[in-house]
VOMI-671046 format. One line per 5 residues: number of its first residue (from 1); for each residue x, y, z of N, C-alpha, C. Coordinates in steps of 0.2 Angstrom, whole numbers. Layout:
// VOMI-671046
NUM> X:Y:Z:X:Y:Z:X:Y:Z  ...
// end
This chain:
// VOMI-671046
1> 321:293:-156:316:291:-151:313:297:-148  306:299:-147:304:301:-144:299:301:-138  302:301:-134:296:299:-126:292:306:-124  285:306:-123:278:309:-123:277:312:-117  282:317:-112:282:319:-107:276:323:-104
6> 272:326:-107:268:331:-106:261:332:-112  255:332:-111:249:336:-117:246:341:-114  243:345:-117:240:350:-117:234:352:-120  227:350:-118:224:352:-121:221:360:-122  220:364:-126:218:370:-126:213:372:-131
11> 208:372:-126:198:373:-129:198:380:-130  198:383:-135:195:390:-140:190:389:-141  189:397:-146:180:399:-147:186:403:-153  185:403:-159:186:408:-166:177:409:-168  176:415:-169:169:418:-173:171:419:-180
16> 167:416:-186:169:416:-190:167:424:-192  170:423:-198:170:432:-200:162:431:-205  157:428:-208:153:427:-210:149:420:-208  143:418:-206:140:416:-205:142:408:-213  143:401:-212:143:395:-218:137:391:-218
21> 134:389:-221:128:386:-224:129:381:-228  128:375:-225:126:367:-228:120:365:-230  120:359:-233:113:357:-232:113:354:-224  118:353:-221:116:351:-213:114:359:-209  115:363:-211:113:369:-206:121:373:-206
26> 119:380:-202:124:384:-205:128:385:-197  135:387:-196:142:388:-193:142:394:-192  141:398:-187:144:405:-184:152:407:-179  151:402:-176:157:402:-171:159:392:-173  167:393:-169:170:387:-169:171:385:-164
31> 171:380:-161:173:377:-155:177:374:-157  185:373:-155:189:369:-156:195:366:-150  198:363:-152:203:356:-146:210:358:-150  214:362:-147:220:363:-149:224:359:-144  230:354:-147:232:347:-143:241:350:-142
36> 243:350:-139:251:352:-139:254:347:-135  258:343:-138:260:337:-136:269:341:-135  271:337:-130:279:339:-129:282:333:-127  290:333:-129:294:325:-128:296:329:-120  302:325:-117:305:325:-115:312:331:-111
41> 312:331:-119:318:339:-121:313:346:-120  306:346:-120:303:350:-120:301:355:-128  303:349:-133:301:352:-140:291:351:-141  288:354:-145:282:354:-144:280:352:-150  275:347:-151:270:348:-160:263:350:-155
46> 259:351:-161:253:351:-162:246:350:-166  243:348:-165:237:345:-166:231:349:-166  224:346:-167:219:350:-168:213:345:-168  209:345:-166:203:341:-164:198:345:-169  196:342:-174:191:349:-180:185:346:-179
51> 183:342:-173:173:339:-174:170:347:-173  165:347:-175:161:353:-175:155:352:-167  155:355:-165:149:356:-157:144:351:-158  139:350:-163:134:345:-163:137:342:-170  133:333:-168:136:329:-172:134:328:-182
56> 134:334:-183:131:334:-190:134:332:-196  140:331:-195:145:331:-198:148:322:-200  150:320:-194:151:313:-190:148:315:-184  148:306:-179:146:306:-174:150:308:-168  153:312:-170:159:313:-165:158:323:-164
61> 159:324:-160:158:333:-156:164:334:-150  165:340:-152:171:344:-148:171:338:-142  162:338:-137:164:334:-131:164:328:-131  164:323:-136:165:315:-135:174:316:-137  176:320:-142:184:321:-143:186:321:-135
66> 185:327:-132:187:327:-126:187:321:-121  181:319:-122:179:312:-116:186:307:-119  187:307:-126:189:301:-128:197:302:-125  200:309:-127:207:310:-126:207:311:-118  204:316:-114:204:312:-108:205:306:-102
71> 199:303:-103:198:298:-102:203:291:-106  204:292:-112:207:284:-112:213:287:-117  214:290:-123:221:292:-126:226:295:-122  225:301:-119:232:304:-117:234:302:-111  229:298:-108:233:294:-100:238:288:-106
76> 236:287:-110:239:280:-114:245:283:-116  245:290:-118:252:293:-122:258:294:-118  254:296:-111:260:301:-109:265:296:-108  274:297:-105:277:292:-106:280:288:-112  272:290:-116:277:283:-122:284:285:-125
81> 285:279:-127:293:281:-133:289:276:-136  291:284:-144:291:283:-152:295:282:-155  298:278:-158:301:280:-164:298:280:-171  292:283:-173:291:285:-177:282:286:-176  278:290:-179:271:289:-177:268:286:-179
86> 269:281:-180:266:273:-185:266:269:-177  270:271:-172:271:267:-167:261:270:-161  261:275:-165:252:276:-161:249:270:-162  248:268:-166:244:261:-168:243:258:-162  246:256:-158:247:253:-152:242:257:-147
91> 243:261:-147:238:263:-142:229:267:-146  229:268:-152:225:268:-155:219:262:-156  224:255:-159:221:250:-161:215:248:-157  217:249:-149:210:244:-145:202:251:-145  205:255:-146:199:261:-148:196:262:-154
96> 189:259:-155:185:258:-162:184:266:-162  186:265:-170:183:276:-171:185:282:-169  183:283:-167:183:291:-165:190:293:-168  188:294:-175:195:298:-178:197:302:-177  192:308:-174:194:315:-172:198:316:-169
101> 197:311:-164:201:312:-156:209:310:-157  208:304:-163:217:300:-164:220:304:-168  216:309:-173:219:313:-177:221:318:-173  220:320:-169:221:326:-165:230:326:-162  229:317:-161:236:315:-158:239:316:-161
106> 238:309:-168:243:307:-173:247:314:-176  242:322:-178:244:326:-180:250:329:-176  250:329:-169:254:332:-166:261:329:-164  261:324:-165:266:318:-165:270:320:-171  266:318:-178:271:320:-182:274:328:-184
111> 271:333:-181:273:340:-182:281:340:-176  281:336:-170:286:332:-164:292:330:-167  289:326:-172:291:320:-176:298:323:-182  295:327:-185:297:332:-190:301:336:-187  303:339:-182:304:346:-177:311:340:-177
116> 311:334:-172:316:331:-169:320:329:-177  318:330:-183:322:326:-185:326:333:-192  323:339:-188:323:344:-192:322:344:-199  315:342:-200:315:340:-209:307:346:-208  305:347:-214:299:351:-214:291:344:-212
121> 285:345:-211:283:341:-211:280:337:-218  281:343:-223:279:338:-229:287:336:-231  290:336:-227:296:333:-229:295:327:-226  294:326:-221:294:320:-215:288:315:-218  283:318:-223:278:314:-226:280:311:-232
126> 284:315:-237:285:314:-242:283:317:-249  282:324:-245:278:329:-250:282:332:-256  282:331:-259:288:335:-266:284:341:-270  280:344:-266:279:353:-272:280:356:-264  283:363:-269:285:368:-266:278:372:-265
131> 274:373:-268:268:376:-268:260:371:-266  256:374:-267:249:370:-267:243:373:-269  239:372:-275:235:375:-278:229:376:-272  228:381:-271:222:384:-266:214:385:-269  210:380:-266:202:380:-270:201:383:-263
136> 192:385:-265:190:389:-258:182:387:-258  177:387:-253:171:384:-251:166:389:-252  161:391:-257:156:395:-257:151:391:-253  147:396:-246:139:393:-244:136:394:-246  129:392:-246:123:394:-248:120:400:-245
141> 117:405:-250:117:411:-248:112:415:-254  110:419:-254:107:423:-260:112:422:-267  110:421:-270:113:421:-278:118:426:-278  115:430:-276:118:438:-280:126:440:-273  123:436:-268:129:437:-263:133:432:-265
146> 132:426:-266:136:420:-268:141:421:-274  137:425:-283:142:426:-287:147:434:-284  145:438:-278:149:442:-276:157:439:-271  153:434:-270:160:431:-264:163:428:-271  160:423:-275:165:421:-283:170:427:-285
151> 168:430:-287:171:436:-289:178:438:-285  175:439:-278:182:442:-273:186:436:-273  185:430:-273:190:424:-274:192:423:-279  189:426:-285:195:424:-292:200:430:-292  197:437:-289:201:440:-289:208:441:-284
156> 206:436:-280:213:432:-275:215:427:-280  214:423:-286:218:419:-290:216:412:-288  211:409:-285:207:405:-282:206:401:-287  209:393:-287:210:389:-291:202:384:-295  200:383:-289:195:379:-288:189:384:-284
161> 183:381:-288:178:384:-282:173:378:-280  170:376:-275:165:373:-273:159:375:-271  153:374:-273:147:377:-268:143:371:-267  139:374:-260:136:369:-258:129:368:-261  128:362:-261:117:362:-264:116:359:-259
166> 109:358:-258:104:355:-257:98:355:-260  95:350:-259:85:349:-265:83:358:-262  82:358:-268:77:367:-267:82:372:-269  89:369:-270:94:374:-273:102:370:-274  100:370:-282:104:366:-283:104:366:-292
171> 101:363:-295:100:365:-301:99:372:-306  94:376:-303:90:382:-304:98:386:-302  102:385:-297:106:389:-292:114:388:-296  114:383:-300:120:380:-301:120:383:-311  113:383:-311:112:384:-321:115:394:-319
176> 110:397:-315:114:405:-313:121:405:-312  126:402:-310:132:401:-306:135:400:-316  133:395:-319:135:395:-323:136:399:-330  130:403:-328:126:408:-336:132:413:-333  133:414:-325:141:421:-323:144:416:-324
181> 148:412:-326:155:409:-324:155:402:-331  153:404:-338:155:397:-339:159:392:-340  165:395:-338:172:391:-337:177:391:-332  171:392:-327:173:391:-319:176:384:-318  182:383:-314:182:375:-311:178:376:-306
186> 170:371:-308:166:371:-303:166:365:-300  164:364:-292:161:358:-290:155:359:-287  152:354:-285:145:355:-282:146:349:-274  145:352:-267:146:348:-263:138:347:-260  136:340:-260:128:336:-258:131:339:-250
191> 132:335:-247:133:333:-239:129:329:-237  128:322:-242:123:319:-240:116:319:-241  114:325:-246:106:328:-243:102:323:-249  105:319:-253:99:317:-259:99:307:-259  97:306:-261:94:299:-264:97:296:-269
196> 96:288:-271:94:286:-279:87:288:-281  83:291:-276:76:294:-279:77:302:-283  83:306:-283:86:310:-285:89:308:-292  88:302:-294:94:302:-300:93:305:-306  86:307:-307:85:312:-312:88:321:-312
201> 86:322:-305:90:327:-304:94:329:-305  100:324:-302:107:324:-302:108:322:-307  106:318:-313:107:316:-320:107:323:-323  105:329:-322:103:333:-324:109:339:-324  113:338:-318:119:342:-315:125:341:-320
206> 124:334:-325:129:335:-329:129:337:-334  124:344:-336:126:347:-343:132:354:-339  133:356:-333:135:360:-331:144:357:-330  145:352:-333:154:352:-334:156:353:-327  153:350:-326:157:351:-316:162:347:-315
211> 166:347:-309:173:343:-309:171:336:-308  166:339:-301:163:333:-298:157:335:-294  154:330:-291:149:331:-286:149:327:-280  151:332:-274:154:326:-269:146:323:-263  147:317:-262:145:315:-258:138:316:-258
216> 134:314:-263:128:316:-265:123:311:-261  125:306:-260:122:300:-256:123:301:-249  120:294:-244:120:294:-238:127:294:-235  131:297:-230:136:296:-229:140:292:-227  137:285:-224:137:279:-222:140:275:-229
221> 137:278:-234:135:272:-240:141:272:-246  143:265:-248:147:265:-257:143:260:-261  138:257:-258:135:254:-264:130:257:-269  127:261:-267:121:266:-269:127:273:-274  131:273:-271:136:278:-274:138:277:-281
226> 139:267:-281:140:267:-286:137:264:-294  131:263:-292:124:263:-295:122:269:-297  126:278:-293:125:284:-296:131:284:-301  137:282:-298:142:284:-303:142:280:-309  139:275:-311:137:271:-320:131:275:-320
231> 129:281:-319:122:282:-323:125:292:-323  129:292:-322:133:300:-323:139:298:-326  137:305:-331:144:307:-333:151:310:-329  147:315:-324:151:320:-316:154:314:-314  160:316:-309:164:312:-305:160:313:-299
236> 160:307:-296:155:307:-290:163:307:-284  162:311:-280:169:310:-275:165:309:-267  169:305:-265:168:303:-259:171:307:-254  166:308:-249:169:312:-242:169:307:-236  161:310:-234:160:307:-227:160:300:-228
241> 159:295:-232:158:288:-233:166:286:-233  172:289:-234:180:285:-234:180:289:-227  182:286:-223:185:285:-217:190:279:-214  192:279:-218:198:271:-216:200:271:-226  206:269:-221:213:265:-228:205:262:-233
246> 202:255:-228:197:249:-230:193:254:-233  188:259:-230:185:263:-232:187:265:-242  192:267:-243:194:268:-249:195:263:-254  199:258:-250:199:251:-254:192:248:-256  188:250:-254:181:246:-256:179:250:-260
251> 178:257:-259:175:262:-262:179:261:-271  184:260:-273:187:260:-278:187:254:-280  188:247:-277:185:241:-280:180:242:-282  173:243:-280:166:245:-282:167:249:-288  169:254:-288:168:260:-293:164:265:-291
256> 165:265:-284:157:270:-282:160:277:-282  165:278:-286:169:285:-287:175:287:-292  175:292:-293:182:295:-297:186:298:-291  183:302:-288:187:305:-284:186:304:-277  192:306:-273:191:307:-267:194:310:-261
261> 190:316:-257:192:319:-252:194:315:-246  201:319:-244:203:319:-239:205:322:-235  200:323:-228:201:327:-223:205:323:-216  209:326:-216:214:322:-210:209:319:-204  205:325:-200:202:323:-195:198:318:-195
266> 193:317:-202:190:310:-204:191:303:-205  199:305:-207:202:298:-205:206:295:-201  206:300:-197:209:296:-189:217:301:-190  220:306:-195:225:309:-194:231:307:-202  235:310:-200:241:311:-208:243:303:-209
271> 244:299:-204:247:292:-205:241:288:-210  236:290:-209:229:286:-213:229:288:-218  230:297:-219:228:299:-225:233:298:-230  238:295:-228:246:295:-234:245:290:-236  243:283:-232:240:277:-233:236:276:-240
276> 228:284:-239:223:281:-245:229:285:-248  232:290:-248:236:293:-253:238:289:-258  243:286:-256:245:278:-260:242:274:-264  238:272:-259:233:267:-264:230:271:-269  227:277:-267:223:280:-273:228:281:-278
281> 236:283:-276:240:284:-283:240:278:-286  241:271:-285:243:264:-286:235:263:-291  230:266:-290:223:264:-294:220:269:-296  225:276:-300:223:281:-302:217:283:-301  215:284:-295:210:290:-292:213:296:-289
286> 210:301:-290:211:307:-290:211:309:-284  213:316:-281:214:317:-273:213:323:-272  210:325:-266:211:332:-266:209:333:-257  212:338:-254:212:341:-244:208:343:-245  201:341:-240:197:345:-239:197:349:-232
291> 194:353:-230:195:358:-226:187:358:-219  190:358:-214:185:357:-208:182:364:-206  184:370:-210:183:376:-204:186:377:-200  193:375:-201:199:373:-196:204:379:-193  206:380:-188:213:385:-187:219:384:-192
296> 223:388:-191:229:388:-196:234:382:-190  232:378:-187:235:373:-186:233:367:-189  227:365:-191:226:362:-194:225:361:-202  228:368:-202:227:372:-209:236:369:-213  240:369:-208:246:370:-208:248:361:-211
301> 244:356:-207:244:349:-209:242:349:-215  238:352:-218:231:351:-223:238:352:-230  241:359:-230:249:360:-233:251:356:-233  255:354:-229:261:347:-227:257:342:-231  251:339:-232:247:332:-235:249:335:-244
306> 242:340:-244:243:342:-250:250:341:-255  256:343:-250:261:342:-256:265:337:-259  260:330:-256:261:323:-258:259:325:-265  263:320:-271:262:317:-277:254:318:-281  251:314:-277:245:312:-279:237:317:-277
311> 239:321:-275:234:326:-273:235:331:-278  232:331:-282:232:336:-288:228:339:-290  219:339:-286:215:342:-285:216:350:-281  213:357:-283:217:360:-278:210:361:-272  214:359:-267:210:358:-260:207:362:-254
316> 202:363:-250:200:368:-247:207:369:-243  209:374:-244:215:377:-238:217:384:-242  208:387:-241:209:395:-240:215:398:-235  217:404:-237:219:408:-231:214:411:-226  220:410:-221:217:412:-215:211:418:-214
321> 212:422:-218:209:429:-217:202:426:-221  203:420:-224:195:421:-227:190:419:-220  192:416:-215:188:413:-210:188:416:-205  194:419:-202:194:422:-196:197:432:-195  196:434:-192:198:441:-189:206:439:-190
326> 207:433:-183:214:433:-183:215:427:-182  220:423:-185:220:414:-185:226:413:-177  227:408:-174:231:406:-169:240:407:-171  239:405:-178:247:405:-180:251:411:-184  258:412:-181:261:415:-184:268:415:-191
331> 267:415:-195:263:421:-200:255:417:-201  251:422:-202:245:416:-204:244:412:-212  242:408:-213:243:405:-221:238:411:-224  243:411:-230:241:415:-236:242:413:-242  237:416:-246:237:414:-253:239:418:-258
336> 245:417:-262:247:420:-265:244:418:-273  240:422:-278:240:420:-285:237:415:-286  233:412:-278:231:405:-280:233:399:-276  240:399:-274:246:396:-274:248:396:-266  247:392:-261:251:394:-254:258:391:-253
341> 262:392:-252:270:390:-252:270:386:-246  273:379:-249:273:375:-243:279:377:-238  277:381:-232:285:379:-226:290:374:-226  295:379:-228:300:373:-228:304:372:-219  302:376:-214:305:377:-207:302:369:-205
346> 307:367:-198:306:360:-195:299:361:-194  293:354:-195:287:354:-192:282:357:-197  276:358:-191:274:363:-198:275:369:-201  280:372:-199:282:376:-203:277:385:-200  274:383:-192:273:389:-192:271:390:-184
351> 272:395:-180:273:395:-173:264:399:-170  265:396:-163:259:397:-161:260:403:-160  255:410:-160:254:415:-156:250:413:-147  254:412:-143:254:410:-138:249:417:-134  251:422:-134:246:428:-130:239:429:-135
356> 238:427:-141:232:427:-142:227:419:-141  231:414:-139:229:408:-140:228:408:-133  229:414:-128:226:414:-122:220:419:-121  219:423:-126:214:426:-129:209:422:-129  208:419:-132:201:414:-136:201:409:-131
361> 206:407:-127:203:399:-123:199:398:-119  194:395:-118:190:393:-113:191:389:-108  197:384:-110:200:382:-105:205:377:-105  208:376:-104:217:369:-102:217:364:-98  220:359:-100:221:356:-97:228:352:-97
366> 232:349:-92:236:346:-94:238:339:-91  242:335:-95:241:327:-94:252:327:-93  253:326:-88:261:324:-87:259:318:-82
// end
C-alpha cells in the first residue's frame, strides 16, 4: 500500500545543445514539469510532464499541464492509498484527456511503486531484456550538416536513424541521404505535414526501403491512414493519432498501420502504454519508444517500457549528451555500441542531481 503524502512540482529550463527542426517549427530551449511524488515513509518516484511550451505537438503546453495538475490532479492525489498504479484510474477517469498531465502522475507513481516493492521499474512492468537498442532523431538542416550528424551516430553504433521531412524536403532530401547510406536503417517522420493529395509523393518514398514512414497524415486521423497504407508498400506508423489503448484498437482493426509509436507522455503514462503493448503483441504489430526531447527522467521510463517483449523497434532514447550540456540525473543514460543497459537498481534505476535540479528551476511548488 502506498499513501501519497507530498508532490512536488519542479519547472526547469535545459538549452538544447543544437537548435531541432520539424515540419511543425524548430526547439532551442525546453521547458519542462518535473513531478516528485512521496508516500508517507518519505520514499520519492518521479515524473515528468514532456508537452512542449506552445501546442504544436498536441493540444496540451507546459501551462494547461500545470493548470490541470494544480488545480484538479494533485489536490486529488495527495492522501491517496495505492495499492497498485492501475488504482489512478480513479481519479483520472472523471478528467477527459490531458494525457500529459496523468502521465506526469502515473509515471511517478510507478517509479514509488517499483522503489516500495524493490524490483527495478522494467521489472515492476514486466520488461525482460537487459539492454535496448538505441535509434536517434536527425532534424532538418542543410544536407551536408545532416549526413555529418549521420556519420557521428553511426560512429556511437546508433541502431536506427530517423529524419524528419516535410513538402519541399523530403524526396530530393531522402534520394541524397540515400546515395550516402544505402543500407541505413532509415525512417522518415511526416509530423502530420502531408495529405491523400500527396499519395503520389509519398508513393514515391517507397523505392528508398525505408522502415517506415511515421504519421504522414493528419494527426487526428486512422481513416485516411489507411487508404495510404493499401496503396504503399512503406509501413505507415502511427504517432500522434494513437493516444488511448481505443486509439490503437481501431487503428489495427482498420489497417491504418504496421507500426506503432509509443510515447508514454501521449498516452496518458506507462499503465496505457503496456496496455497498447499487449494488444499490439496479441495482433502482431510492431512497436517502438518514441522520444519527446525529454530529461533523463523521462528518458529513464522510455528504458523501463522499451524492455517489454514486444518493442522490438529501436526507439528514440539517445543518450543524454546528444541533447543536453548536462541531464538532471545521476549517472546520465549512455549509449553503449548502440545498446543502453537497462537499470537493474529499485525504480528507475537512476537518482536526481538535486544541486543542479536547482540550477535550471524556475520554480516549485508543493501539494501536502
Amino acid at each position: 500500500m502506498i499513501e501519497i503524502h507530498k508532490a512536488t512540482i519542479h519547472a526547469i529550463e535545459l538549452n538544447l545543445l543544437s537548435p531541432f527542426s520539424t515540419s511543425y517549427g524548430t526547439v532551442t530551449n525546453r521547458e519542462l514539469l518535473l513531478l516528485e511524488v512521496e508516500d508517507i515513509s518519505g520514499e520519492a518516484g518521479w515524473g515528468e510532464v514532456v508537452a512542449f511550451s506552445t501546442p504544436w505537438y498536441t493540444e496540451e503546453t507546459i501551462q494547461t499541464c500545470f493548470h490541470m495538475l494544480n488545480d484538479f490532479l494533485l489536490p486529488a492525489l495527495i492522501g491517496k492509498r495505492l495499492t497498485t498504479p492501475l488504482d489512478l484510474q480513479e481519479i483520472f477517469n472523471p478528467i477527459k484527456r490531458n494525457h500529459m498531465s496523468k502521465a506526469a502522475i502515473d509515471c511517478a507513481v510507478w517509479d514509488l511503486f517499483a522503489k516500495k516493492n524493490n524490483k527495478s521499474l522494467s521489472q515492476a512492468l514486466g520488461g525482460t531484456k537487459e539492454a535496448v537498442e538505441a535509434g536517434v532523431v536527425v532534424g532538418l538542416d542543410d544536407i551536408h550538416k545532416m549526413v555529418h550528424k549521420i556519420d557521428e551516430h553511426l560512429k556511437a553504433g546508433y541502431k536506427r536513424f530517423k529524419v524528419k521531412i516535410k513538402p519541399g524536403a523530403d524526396y530530393d532530401l531522402i534520394k541524397q541521404i540515400r546515395n550516402h547510406y544505402p543500407k541505413l536503417p532509415l525512417m522518415v517522420d511526416a509530423n502530420s505535414a502531408y495529405s491523400l493529395n500527396d499519395l503520389n509523393l509519398l508513393q514515391k518514398l517507397d523505392e528508398f526501403d525505408l522502415m517506415m514512414i511515421e504519421q504522414p497524415l493528419d494527426s487526428s486521423d486512422i481513416i485516411d491512414h489507411r487508404h495510404l497504407q493499401q496503396q504503399l508498400r512503406t509501413p505507415v506508423c502511427l504517432d500522434e493519432s494513437i493516444v488511448s489503448y481505443d486509439d490503437a484498437r481501431k487503428a489495427i482493426e482498420l489497417g491504418s498501420c504496421q507500426v506503432i509509436n509509443v510515447k508514454v507522455g501521449r498516452v496518458g503514462g506507462l499503465t496505457e502504454a503496456k496496455r497498447i503493448h499487449d494488444l499490439c503483441q496479441k495482433s502482431n504489430v510492431r512497436l517502438w519508444v518514441g522520444g519527446m526531447l525529454e530529461s533523463g527522467i523521462s528518458r529513464a521510463h522510455n528504458i523501463a517500457l522499451a524492455s517489454l517483449e514486444n518493442f522490438t523497434i529501436p526507439g528514440d532514447i539517445s543518450a543524454s549528451s546528444r541533447y543536453w550540456n548536462k541531464d538532471v540525473i545521476l549517472p546520465e543514460v549512455e549509449v553503449d555500441d548502440g545498446l543502453i543497459h537497462v537499470p537493474k537498481e529499485p525504480g528507475i534505476g537512476y537518482r536526481v542531481d538535486r544541486i543542479f535540479l536547482n540550477k535550471v528551476s524556475t520554480y516549485q511548488k508543493t501539494y501536502a
